[in-house]
N, C-alpha and C positions, 0 to 999 in steps of 0.2 A: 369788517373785521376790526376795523381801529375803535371804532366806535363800542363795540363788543366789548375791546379790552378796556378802554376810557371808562364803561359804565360799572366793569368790576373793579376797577380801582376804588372810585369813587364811592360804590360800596362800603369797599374793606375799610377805606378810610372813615366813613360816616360810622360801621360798626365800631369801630376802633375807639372814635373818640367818644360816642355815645355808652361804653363802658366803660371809661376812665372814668364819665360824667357821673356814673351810678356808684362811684366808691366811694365811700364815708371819708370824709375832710380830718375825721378826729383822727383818725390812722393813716398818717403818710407813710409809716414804713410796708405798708402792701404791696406797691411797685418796686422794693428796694432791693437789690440783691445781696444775698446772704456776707459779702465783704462790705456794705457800707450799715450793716445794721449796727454799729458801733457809734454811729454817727449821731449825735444831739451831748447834753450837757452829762456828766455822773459827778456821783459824789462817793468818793474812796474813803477806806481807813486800812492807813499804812503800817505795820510794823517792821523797821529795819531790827537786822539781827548781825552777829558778826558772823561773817561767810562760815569760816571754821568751822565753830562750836555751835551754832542756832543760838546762843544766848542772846533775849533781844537788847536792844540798845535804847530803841524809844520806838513813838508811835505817834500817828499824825493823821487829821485825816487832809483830805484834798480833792479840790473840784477840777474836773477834767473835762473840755471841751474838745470833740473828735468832728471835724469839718468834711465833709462830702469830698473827693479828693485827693486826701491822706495829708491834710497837716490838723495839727493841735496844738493846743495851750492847755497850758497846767497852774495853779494854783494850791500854796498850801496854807496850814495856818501858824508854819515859822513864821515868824516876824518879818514885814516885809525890810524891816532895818536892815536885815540878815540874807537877803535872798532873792531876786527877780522873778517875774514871770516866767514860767517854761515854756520856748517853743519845741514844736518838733514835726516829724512827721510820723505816717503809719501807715503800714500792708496789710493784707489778710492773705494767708495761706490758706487755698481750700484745702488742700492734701493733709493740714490738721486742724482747719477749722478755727487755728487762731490769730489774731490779732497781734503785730509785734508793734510798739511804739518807743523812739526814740527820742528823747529830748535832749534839751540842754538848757540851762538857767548859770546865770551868776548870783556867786556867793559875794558876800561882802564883814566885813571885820566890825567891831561894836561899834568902833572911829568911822564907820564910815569910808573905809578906804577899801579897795579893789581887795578879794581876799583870794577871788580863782574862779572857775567853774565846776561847776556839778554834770555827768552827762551821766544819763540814765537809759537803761532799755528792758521795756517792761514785756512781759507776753501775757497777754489775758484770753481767758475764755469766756464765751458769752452762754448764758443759762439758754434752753430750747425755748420760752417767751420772749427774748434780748433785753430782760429788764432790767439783770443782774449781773453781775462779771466776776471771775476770781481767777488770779494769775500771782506770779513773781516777778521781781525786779533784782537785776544789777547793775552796780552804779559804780563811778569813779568819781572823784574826789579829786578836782587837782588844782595847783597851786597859780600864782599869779602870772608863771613864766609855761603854764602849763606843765609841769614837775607833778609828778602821779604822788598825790600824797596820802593815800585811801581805796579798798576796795570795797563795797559796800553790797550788801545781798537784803534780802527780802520779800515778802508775800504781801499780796494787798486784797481785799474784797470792795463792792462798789454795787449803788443801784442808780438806774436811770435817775437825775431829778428832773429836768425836761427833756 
Protein backbone atom coordinates (compact mmCIF):
# COMPACT_ATOMS: atom_id res chain seq x y z
CA UNK A 1 0.00 0.00 0.00
CA UNK A 2 2.82 2.50 0.91
CA UNK A 3 4.72 1.76 -1.84
CA UNK A 4 1.41 2.16 -4.07
CA UNK A 5 0.94 5.49 -2.87
CA UNK A 6 4.89 6.54 -3.07
CA UNK A 7 4.81 5.53 -6.78
CA UNK A 8 1.81 7.82 -7.49
CA UNK A 9 3.12 10.54 -5.99
CA UNK A 10 6.24 10.36 -7.76
CA UNK A 11 4.28 10.28 -10.88
CA UNK A 12 2.26 13.29 -10.28
CA UNK A 13 5.25 14.91 -9.42
CA UNK A 14 7.47 13.80 -12.52
CA UNK A 15 4.17 14.79 -14.75
CA UNK A 16 3.98 18.00 -13.18
CA UNK A 17 7.31 19.23 -13.68
CA UNK A 18 7.67 17.61 -17.20
CA UNK A 19 4.93 20.11 -18.28
CA UNK A 20 6.21 23.26 -16.68
CA UNK A 21 9.36 21.83 -18.83
CA UNK A 22 7.20 22.00 -22.13
CA UNK A 23 6.17 25.77 -21.79
CA UNK A 24 7.65 28.40 -23.96
CA UNK A 25 10.36 30.59 -21.78
CA UNK A 26 9.27 33.54 -23.99
CA UNK A 27 5.78 33.67 -22.04
CA UNK A 28 6.19 33.66 -18.36
CA UNK A 29 2.80 34.92 -17.80
CA UNK A 30 1.09 31.26 -18.51
CA UNK A 31 1.42 30.04 -14.98
CA UNK A 32 0.30 33.56 -13.60
CA UNK A 33 -2.84 34.20 -12.23
CA UNK A 34 -5.26 36.52 -13.47
CA UNK A 35 -4.16 39.32 -10.20
CA UNK A 36 -0.45 39.29 -10.92
CA UNK A 37 -0.90 39.87 -14.78
CA UNK A 38 -0.05 43.49 -14.10
CA UNK A 39 3.22 42.53 -13.15
CA UNK A 40 6.55 43.66 -15.41
CA UNK A 41 7.40 47.23 -16.57
CA UNK A 42 4.38 49.87 -18.72
CA UNK A 43 4.61 52.94 -20.05
CA UNK A 44 1.68 55.35 -19.28
CA UNK A 45 0.31 58.75 -20.80
CA UNK A 46 -1.22 60.71 -18.10
CA UNK A 47 -3.80 63.57 -18.48
CA UNK A 48 -4.55 65.41 -15.07
CA UNK A 49 -7.89 67.34 -15.24
CA UNK A 50 -9.55 69.49 -12.59
CA UNK A 51 -11.81 67.14 -10.60
CA UNK A 52 -14.78 69.59 -11.11
CA UNK A 53 -15.00 70.68 -14.60
CA UNK A 54 -12.79 67.73 -16.62
CA UNK A 55 -10.83 70.63 -17.99
CA UNK A 56 -7.30 69.22 -18.39
CA UNK A 57 -4.59 70.71 -16.58
CA UNK A 58 -1.57 68.91 -18.28
CA UNK A 59 -0.29 65.64 -19.32
CA UNK A 60 2.70 63.39 -18.84
CA UNK A 61 3.68 60.33 -19.74
CA UNK A 62 5.14 57.74 -16.99
CA UNK A 63 6.96 54.50 -16.54
CA UNK A 64 5.39 51.98 -14.03
CA UNK A 65 6.86 49.06 -12.51
CA UNK A 66 4.21 46.44 -10.92
CA UNK A 67 6.54 43.75 -8.78
CA UNK A 68 5.01 40.09 -7.99
CA UNK A 69 3.55 40.72 -4.66
CA UNK A 70 1.90 44.07 -4.80
CA UNK A 71 4.45 46.87 -4.60
CA UNK A 72 5.59 49.35 -7.23
CA UNK A 73 7.55 52.18 -8.44
CA UNK A 74 6.58 54.92 -10.57
CA UNK A 75 8.45 57.26 -12.59
CA UNK A 76 7.57 60.43 -14.65
CA UNK A 77 8.94 62.82 -16.86
CA UNK A 78 8.40 65.91 -14.48
CA UNK A 79 11.71 67.02 -13.74
CA UNK A 80 13.34 64.91 -11.28
CA UNK A 81 14.32 68.64 -9.62
CA UNK A 82 10.64 68.69 -8.91
CA UNK A 83 9.61 65.17 -7.74
CA UNK A 84 11.02 61.69 -6.46
CA UNK A 85 10.38 58.30 -7.20
CA UNK A 86 7.01 56.70 -6.57
CA UNK A 87 6.61 54.04 -4.30
CA UNK A 88 3.65 52.15 -3.65
CA UNK A 89 1.74 49.27 -3.37
CA UNK A 90 -1.26 47.15 -5.38
CA UNK A 91 -4.32 44.70 -5.14
CA UNK A 92 -6.47 43.03 -7.73
CA UNK A 93 -10.00 42.70 -7.09
CA UNK A 94 -11.34 39.70 -8.90
CA UNK A 95 -15.12 40.77 -8.26
CA UNK A 96 -14.15 43.69 -10.85
CA UNK A 97 -11.20 42.45 -12.41
CA UNK A 98 -9.19 45.57 -11.49
CA UNK A 99 -6.06 46.71 -10.28
CA UNK A 100 -6.06 49.47 -7.49
CA UNK A 101 -2.51 51.01 -6.98
CA UNK A 102 -1.41 53.43 -4.38
CA UNK A 103 1.48 55.51 -4.33
CA UNK A 104 3.37 58.21 -2.84
CA UNK A 105 6.42 60.42 -4.03
CA UNK A 106 7.83 63.82 -2.79
CA UNK A 107 7.46 67.01 -4.37
CA UNK A 108 10.20 69.37 -3.98
CA UNK A 109 10.25 73.54 -4.69
CA UNK A 110 12.67 74.88 -7.86
CA UNK A 111 15.31 75.76 -4.50
CA UNK A 112 15.36 72.57 -4.01
CA UNK A 113 13.76 72.52 -0.67
CA UNK A 114 11.08 70.07 0.71
CA UNK A 115 7.78 71.23 -1.11
CA UNK A 116 5.28 68.19 0.43
CA UNK A 117 4.03 65.08 -0.95
CA UNK A 118 1.95 63.70 -3.69
CA UNK A 119 -0.26 60.47 -2.87
CA UNK A 120 -1.94 59.05 -5.51
CA UNK A 121 -4.56 55.96 -6.24
CA UNK A 122 -4.86 54.76 -9.51
CA UNK A 123 -7.59 51.90 -10.60
CA UNK A 124 -6.65 50.44 -14.03
CA UNK A 125 -8.00 47.78 -16.10
CA UNK A 126 -6.12 45.36 -18.11
CA UNK A 127 -7.15 44.68 -21.96
CA UNK A 128 -8.18 40.43 -22.39
CA UNK A 129 -4.21 40.04 -24.08
CA UNK A 130 -2.66 42.12 -20.52
CA UNK A 131 -0.74 44.14 -22.91
CA UNK A 132 -2.70 47.30 -22.42
CA UNK A 133 -4.33 49.09 -19.37
CA UNK A 134 -6.71 52.05 -19.01
CA UNK A 135 -8.00 53.49 -15.79
CA UNK A 136 -8.11 56.82 -13.62
CA UNK A 137 -6.53 58.37 -10.86
CA UNK A 138 -6.98 60.60 -7.73
CA UNK A 139 -4.59 62.23 -6.12
CA UNK A 140 -3.77 64.75 -3.29
CA UNK A 141 -1.45 67.36 -3.11
CA UNK A 142 -0.11 68.12 0.23
CA UNK A 143 1.99 70.46 1.78
CA UNK A 144 5.40 70.17 3.87
CA UNK A 145 3.54 69.75 7.30
CA UNK A 146 1.20 67.46 5.29
CA UNK A 147 -1.67 70.47 5.02
CA UNK A 148 -4.10 69.08 1.90
CA UNK A 149 -3.16 71.78 -0.51
CA UNK A 150 -4.86 70.04 -3.77
CA UNK A 151 -7.24 67.51 -4.96
CA UNK A 152 -6.38 66.12 -8.12
CA UNK A 153 -8.40 63.63 -10.61
CA UNK A 154 -7.41 62.05 -13.92
CA UNK A 155 -7.43 59.17 -16.65
CA UNK A 156 -4.30 57.43 -17.76
CA UNK A 157 -3.77 54.71 -20.66
CA UNK A 158 -0.52 52.58 -20.80
CA UNK A 159 1.10 49.45 -22.74
CA UNK A 160 3.35 46.82 -21.55
CA UNK A 161 7.19 47.76 -22.41
CA UNK A 162 8.68 44.71 -20.82
Amino acid sequence: MKTATLLAIALAAASTVAAAASLPEHHPRLLVSPANGIVGTWEFQARFFACASGQTLRQLRASSVFNAGGTMLDTSTDPTATRGPAFGTWTYDPRTGRHVAQMRLYRYNPDGSFAGVAQIRRTLTLSSDGDSASGTFTGQILGPHDELLAATCGEETGVRSL
